[in-house]
C-alpha positions in Angstrom: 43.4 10.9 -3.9 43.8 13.3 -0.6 42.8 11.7 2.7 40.1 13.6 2.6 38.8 12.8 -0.3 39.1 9.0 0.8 37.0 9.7 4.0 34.1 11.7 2.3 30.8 9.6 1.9 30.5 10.8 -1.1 34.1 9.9 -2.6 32.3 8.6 -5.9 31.0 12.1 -6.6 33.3 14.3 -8.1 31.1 17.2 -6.5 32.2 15.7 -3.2 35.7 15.4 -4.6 35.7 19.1 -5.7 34.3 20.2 -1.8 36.7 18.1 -0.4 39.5 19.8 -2.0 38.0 23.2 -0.9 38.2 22.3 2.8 41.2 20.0 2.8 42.6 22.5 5.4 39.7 23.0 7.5 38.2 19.0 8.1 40.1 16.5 10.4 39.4 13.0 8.4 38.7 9.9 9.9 39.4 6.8 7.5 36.8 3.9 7.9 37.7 0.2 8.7 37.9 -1.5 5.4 34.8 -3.3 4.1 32.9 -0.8 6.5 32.0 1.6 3.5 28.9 0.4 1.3 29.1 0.8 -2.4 28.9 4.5 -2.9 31.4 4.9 0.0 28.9 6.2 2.7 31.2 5.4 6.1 29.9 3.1 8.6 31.5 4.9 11.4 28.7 6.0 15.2 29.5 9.8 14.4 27.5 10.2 17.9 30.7 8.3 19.2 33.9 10.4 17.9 34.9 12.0 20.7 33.3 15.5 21.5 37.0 17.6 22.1 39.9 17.2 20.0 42.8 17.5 23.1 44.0 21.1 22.0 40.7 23.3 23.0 38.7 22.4 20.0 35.8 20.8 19.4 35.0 18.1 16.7 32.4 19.0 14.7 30.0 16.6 12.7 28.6 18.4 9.3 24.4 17.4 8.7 23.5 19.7 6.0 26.1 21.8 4.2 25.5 25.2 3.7 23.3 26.2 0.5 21.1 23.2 1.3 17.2 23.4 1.7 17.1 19.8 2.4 17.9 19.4 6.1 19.5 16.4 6.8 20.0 13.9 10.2 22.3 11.6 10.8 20.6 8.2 11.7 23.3 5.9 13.1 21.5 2.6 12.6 21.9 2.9 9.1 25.7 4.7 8.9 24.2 7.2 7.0 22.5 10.7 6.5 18.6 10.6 5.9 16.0 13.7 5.1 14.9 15.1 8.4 12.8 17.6 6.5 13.0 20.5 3.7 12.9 24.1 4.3 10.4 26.7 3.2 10.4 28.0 -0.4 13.4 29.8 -1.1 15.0 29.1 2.5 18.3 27.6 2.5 21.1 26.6 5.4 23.1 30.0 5.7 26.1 28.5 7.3 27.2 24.4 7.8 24.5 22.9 10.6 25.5 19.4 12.8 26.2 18.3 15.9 29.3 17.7 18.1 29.6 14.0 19.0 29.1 12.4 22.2 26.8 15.2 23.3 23.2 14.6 24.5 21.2 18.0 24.9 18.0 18.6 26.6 15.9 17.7 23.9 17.1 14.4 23.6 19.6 15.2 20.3 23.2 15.7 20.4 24.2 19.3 21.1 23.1 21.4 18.1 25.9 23.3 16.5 25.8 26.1 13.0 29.8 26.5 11.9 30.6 29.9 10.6 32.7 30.1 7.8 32.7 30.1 3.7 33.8 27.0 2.2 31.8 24.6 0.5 31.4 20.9 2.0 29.4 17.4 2.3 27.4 15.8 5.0 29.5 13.6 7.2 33.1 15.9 7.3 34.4 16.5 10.6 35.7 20.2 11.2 38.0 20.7 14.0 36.4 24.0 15.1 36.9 26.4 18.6 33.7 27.3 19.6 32.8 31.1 19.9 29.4 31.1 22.1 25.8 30.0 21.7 22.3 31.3 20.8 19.8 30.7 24.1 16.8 29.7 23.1 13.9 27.6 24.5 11.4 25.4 22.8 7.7 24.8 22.9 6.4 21.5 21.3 2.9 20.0 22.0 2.8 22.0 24.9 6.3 21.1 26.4 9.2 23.2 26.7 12.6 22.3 26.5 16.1 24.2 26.0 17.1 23.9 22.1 20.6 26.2 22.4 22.7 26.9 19.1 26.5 26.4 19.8 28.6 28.7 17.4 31.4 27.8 16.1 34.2 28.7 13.1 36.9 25.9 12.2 40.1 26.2 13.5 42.4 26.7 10.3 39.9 29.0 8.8 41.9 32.4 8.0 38.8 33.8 7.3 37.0 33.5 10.3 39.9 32.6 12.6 40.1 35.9 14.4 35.9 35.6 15.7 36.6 34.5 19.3 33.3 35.8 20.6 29.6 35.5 18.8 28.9 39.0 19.8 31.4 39.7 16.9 29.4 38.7 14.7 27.4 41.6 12.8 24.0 42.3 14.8 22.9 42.4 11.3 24.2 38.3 10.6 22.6 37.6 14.4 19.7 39.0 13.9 19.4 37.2 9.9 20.4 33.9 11.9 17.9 34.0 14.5 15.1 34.6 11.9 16.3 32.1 9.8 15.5 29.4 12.5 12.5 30.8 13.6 11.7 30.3 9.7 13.1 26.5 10.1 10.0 26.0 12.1 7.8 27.5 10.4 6.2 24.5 9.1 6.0 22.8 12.3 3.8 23.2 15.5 7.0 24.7 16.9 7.8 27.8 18.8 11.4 29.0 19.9 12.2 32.0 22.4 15.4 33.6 22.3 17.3 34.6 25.4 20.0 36.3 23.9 23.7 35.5 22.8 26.7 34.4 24.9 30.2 34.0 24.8 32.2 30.9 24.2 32.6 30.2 28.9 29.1 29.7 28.6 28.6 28.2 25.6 31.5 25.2 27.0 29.6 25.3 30.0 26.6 24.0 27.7 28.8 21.6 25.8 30.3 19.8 29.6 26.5 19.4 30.8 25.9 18.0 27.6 28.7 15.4 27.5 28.0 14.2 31.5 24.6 13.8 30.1 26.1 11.4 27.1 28.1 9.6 29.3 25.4 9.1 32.0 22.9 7.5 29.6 25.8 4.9 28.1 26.0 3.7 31.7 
């Protein structure tokens, strides 16, 4: 068995097994403390808590719902585990992975939202090692309230697919304009509204991810 295979939460699966030979060269494992796995392997580990960077210019990465998935999926850290946060529209699926970089607190009270572009198959719970390419501005209206709810962007670092996108402008107009609808879409069954304010580059979107961080840190003081 592959270390990765031996950190999914889903090791008993041989679907998991099968994804987790897929991205073998894309996810950084992190092997649980033994006796902290329950019986189907789910790892007991504060995902919120991994650190945010990975010391090299990357980011780590936290995978919620894979990509394919209608089922969207949060990671609830008092039970070690990945819960249904809701399902998606008819026919509506997750276009690329969708998570959250640890140790991040954005201004909606969640860790800093983040949609990792590439093609392989995985599993809630792997940790990509990914360099981040920009963000997708958008603001929020709930109940009345607004609050920022920005998209990082971001493509794993040993992907030789996506490895050369160092900027989400290079994306297709056609893939930004699909990706903004699709999470206008993700709201649709919710007394939720989002406005975007347009895409930016990966300066801005660290700038995002540093705020976000001093905001972790100030609220575990």
């Amino acid at each position: 068995m592959s270390d990765l295979e031996a950190s999914s939460p889903f090791r008993s699966s041989n679907i998991a097994k099968s994804a987790a030979r897929e991205v073998e060269a894309l996810g950084r494992p992190i092997d649980p403390e033994p006796g902290s796995a329950s019986d189907v392997g789910v790892a007991m580990s504060d995902f919120l808590k991994l650190p945010a960077r990975t010391g090299n210019g990357s980011v780590h990465a936290i995978v919620e719902t894979p990509r394919g998935a209608r089922p969207k999926l949060k990671y609830e850290p008092e039970l070690g585990g990945f819960v249904l946060s809701k399902s998606l529209m008819l026919g509506l699926t997750y276009p690329y992975d969708w998570g959250f970089i640890p140790s991040t607190l954005a201004d909606d009270g969640d860790p800093l939202d983040v949609m990792i572009i590439h093609e392989a198959a995985t599993s809630p719970g792997l940790i990509l090692r990914c360099h981040v390419i920009g963000a997708l501005l958008a603001v929020q209206t709930r109940k009345g309230a607004k609050e920022r709810n920005d998209r990082i962007i971001a493509v794993p670092s040993h992907s030789h697919l996506e490895r050369s996108l160092d900027h989400a402008r290079a994306l297709p107009s056609e893939t930004r304009d699909e990706l903004e609808k699709f999470f206008v879409a993700t709201d649709e069954l919710e007394d939720k509204k989002l406005k975007f304010e347009g895409w930016v580059g990966p300066q801005h979107a660290l700038r995002l991810l540093k705020e976000s961080e001093k905001r972790f840190a100030k609220r575990l003081k």
